[in-house]
SEDREN-45266 format. One record per residue (C-alpha): residue number from 0; residue in one letter; x, y, z. Coordinates in Angstrom, 3 decimals, always signed. Each point is the difference from the previous one (the first is absolute). Layout:
BEGIN
+-----+------+----------+----------+----------+
|  nr | rest |       px |       py |       pz |
+-----+------+----------+----------+----------+
| NUM |    A |        X |        Y |        Z |
...
+-----+------+----------+----------+----------+
END
This chain:
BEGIN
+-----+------+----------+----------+----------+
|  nr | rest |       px |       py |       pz |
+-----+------+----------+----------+----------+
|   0 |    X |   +2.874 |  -15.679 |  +21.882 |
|   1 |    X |   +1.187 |   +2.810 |   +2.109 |
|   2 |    X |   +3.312 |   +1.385 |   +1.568 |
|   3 |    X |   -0.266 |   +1.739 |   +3.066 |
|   4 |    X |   +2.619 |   +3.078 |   +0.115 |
|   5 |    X |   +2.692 |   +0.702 |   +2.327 |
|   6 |    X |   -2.543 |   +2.988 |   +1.024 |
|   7 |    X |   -2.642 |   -2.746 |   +0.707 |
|   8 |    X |   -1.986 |   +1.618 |   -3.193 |
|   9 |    X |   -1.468 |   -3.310 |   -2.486 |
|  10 |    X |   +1.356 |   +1.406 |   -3.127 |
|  11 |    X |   -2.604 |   -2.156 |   -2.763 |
|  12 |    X |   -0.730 |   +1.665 |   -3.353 |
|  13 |    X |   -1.853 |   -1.972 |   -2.518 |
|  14 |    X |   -0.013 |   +0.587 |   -3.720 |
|  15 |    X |   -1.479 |   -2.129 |   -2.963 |
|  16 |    X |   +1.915 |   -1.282 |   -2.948 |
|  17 |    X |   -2.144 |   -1.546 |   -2.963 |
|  18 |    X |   -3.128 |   +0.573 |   +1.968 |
|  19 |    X |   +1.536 |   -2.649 |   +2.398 |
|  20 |    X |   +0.120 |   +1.834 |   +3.943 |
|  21 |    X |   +3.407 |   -0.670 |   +1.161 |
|  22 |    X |   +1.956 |   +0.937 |   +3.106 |
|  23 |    X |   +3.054 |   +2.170 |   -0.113 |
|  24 |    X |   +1.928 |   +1.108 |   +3.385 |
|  25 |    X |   +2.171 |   +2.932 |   +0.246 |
|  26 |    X |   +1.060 |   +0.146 |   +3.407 |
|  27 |    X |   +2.456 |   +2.581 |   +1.604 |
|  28 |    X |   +3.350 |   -0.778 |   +0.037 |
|  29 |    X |   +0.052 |   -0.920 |   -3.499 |
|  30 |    X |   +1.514 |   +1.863 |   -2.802 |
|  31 |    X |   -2.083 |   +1.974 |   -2.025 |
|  32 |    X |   -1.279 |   -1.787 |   -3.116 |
|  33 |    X |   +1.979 |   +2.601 |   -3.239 |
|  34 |    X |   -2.123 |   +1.437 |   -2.435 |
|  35 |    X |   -0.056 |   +2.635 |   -2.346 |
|  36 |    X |   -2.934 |   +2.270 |   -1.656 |
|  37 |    X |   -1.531 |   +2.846 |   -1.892 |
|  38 |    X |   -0.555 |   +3.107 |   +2.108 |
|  39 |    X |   -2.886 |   +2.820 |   -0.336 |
|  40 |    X |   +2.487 |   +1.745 |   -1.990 |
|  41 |    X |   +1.340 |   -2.959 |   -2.416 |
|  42 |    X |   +3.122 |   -0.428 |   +1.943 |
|  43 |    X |   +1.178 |   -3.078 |   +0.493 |
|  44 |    X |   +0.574 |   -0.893 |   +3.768 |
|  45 |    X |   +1.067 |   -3.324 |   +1.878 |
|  46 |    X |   +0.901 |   -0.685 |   +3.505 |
|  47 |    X |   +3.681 |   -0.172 |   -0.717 |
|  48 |    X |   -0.236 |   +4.296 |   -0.400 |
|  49 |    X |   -0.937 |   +0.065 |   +3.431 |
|  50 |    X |   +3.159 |   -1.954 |   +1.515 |
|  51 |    X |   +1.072 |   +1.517 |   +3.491 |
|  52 |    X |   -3.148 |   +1.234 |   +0.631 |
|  53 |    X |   -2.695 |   -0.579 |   +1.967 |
|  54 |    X |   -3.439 |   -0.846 |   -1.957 |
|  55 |    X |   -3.778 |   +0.841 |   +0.352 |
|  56 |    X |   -1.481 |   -2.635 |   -2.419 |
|  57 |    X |   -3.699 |   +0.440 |   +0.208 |
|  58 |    X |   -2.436 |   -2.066 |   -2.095 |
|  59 |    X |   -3.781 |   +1.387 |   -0.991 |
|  60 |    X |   -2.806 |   -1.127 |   -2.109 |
|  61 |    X |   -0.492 |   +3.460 |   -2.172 |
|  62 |    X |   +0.400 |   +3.916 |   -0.562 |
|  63 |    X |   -1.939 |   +1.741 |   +0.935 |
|  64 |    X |   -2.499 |   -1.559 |   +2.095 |
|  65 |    X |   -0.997 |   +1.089 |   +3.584 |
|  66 |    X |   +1.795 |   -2.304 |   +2.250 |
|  67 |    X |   +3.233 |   -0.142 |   -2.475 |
|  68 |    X |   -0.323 |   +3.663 |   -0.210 |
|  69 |    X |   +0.224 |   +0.395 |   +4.289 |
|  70 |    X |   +2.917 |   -2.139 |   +0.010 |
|  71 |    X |   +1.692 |   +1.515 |   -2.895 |
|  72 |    X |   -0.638 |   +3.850 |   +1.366 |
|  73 |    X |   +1.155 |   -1.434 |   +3.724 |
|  74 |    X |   +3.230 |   -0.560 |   -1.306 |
|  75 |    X |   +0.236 |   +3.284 |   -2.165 |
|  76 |    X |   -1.132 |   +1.862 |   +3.301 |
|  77 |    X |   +2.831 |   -1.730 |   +1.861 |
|  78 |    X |   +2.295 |   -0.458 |   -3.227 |
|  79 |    X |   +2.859 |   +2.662 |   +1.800 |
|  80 |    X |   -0.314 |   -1.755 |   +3.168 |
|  81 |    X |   +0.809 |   -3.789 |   -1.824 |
|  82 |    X |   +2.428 |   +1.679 |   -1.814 |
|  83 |    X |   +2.048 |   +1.246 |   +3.173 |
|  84 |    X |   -0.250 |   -3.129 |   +1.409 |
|  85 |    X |   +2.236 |   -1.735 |   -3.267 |
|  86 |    X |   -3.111 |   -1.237 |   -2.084 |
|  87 |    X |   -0.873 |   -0.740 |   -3.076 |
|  88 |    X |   -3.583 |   -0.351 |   -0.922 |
|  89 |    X |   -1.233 |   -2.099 |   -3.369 |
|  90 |    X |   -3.456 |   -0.717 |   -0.721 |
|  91 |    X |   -0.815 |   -3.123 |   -1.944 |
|  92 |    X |   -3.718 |   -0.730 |   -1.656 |
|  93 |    X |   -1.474 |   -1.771 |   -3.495 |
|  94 |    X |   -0.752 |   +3.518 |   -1.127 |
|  95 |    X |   +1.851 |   +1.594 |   -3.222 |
|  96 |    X |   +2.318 |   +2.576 |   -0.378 |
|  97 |    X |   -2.110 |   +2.694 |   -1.235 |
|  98 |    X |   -2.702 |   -0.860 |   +2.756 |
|  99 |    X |   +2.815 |   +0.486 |   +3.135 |
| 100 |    X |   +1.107 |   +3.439 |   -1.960 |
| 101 |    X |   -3.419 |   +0.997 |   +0.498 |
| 102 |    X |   -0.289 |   -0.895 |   +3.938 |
| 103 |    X |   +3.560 |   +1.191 |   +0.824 |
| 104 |    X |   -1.025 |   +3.477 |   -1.647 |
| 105 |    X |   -3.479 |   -0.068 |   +1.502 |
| 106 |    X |   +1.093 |   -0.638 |   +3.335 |
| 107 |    X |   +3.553 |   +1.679 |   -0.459 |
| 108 |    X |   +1.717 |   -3.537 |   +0.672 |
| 109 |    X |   +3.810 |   +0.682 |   +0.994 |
| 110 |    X |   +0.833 |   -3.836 |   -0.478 |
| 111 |    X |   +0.446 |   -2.654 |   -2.181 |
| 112 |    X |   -2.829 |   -1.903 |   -1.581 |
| 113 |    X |   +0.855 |   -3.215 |   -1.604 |
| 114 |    X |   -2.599 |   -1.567 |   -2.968 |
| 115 |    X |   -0.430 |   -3.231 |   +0.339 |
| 116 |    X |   -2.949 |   -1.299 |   -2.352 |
| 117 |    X |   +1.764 |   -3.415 |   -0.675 |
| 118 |    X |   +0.306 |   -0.550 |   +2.875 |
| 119 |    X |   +3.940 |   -0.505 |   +0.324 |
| 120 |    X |   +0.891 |   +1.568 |   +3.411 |
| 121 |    X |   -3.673 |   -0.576 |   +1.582 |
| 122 |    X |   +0.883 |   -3.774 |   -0.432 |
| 123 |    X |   +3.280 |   +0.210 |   +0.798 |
| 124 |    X |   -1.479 |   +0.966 |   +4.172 |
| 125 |    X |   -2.511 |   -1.749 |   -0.100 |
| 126 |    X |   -2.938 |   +2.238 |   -0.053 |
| 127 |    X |   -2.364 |   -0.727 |   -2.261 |
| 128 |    X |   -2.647 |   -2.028 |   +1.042 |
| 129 |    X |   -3.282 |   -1.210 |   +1.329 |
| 130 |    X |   -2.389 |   +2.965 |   +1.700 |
| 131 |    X |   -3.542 |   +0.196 |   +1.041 |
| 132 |    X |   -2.079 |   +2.989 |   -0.015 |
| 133 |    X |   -3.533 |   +0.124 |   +1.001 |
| 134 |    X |   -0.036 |   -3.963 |   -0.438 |
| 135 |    X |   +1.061 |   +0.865 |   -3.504 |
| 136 |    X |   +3.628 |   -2.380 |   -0.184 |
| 137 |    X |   +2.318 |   +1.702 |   -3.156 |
| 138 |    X |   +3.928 |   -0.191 |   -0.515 |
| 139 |    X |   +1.507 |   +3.340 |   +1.033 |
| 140 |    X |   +3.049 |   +1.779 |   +1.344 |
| 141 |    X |   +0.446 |   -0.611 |   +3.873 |
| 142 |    X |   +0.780 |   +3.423 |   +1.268 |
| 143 |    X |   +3.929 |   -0.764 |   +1.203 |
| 144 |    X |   +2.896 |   +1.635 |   +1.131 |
| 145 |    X |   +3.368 |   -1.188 |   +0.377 |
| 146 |    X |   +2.530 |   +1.592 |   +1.911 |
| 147 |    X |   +3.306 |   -0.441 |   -1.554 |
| 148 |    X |   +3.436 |   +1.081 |   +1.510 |
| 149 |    X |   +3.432 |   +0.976 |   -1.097 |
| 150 |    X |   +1.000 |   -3.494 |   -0.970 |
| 151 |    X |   -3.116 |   -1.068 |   -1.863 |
| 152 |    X |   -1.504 |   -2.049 |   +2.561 |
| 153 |    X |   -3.625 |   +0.391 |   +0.781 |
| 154 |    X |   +0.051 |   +0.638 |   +3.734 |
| 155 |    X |   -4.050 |   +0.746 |   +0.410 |
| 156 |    X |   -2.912 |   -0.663 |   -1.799 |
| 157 |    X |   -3.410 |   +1.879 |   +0.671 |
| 158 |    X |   -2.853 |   -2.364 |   -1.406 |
| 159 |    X |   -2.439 |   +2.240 |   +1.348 |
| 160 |    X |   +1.459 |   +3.887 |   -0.589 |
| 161 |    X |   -1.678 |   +2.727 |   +2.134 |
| 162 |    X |   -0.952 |   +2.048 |   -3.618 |
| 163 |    X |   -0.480 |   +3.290 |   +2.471 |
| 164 |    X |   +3.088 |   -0.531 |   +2.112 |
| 165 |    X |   +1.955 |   -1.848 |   -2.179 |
| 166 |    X |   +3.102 |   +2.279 |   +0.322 |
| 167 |    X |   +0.166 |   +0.080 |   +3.781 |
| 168 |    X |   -0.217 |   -3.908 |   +0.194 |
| 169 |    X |   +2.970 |   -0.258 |   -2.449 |
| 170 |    X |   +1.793 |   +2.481 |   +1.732 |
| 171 |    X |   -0.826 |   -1.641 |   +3.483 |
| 172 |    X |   +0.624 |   -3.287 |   -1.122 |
| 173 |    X |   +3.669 |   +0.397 |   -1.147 |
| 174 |    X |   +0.744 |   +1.980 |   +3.489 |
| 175 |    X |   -1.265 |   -3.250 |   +1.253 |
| 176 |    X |   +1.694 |   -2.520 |   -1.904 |
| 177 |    X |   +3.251 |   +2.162 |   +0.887 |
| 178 |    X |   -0.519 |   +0.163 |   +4.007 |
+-----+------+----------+----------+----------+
END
């Protein structure tokens, strides 16, 4: 099954539940699915905090590995420039607490990072799922963002992220969304 975006964009995510591949379809235009979690510093944070404002929600397999680590240091690098532009940016991934406190103060994160080991939010968008590597097929995190605006709908969803440039396509893709 697949929805094709007002953008023209197929928005298909595919997670598993009891081993069982299923489909789940966020498209844009929908309202953010709520959730709430742990952050790297034990706080607890849910989508409601973030009400008038318009949200970064990036999803990643793990800390600290090389093409989490470009994505995550793209949008450090261009952290001021999101932030003048209205956003807020959350990471989400399975890893724990104490793991994220490590990355953000390794990499001197500025953002949010969400653990998510049970999986709650990860679910909840639909990106866990079926990936091949090397002809090697595993259940992992689909690298995901979602693009969510002032009234909690998801107006853009980037199955495919640009890890070295992810910053300017956000940034580029809201100006366009707003022409």
């Amino acid at each position: 099954m697949t929805n094709k975006s007002p953008t023209g964009i197929i928005n298909l995510i595919r997670i598993s539940v009891s081993q069982q591949p299923i489909m789940i379809v966020l498209t844009t235009g929908e309202k953010a699915p709520t959730f709430s979690g742990y952050d790297q510093n034990g706080k607890k944070i849910s989508l409601a905090d973030f009400k008038g404002k318009k949200i970064v929600l990036y999803f990643y397999p793990e800390d600290d590995t090389p093409t989490c680590t470009i994505q995550a240091c793209n949008l450090r690098d261009n952290y001021a420039l999101l932030k003048k532009n209205g956003f807020v940016v959350l990471g989400v991934s399975p890893d724990e607490q104490k793991k994220h406190k490590k990355f953000e103060e390794k990499y001197q994160l500025p953002f949010i990072l969400l653990a998510d080991p049970e999986h709650a939010i990860i679910d909840k968008y639909g990106v866990w799922g079926e990936k091949k590597l090397y002809g090697r097929e595993y259940m992992g995190i689909h690298r995901t963002t979602f693009l969510i605006n002032e009234k909690g709908i998801i107006v853009h969803i980037f199955l495919r992220p640009k890890n070295k440039q992810h910053a300017e396509e956000i940034i580029e893709t809201w100006k366009a969304l707003k022409s």
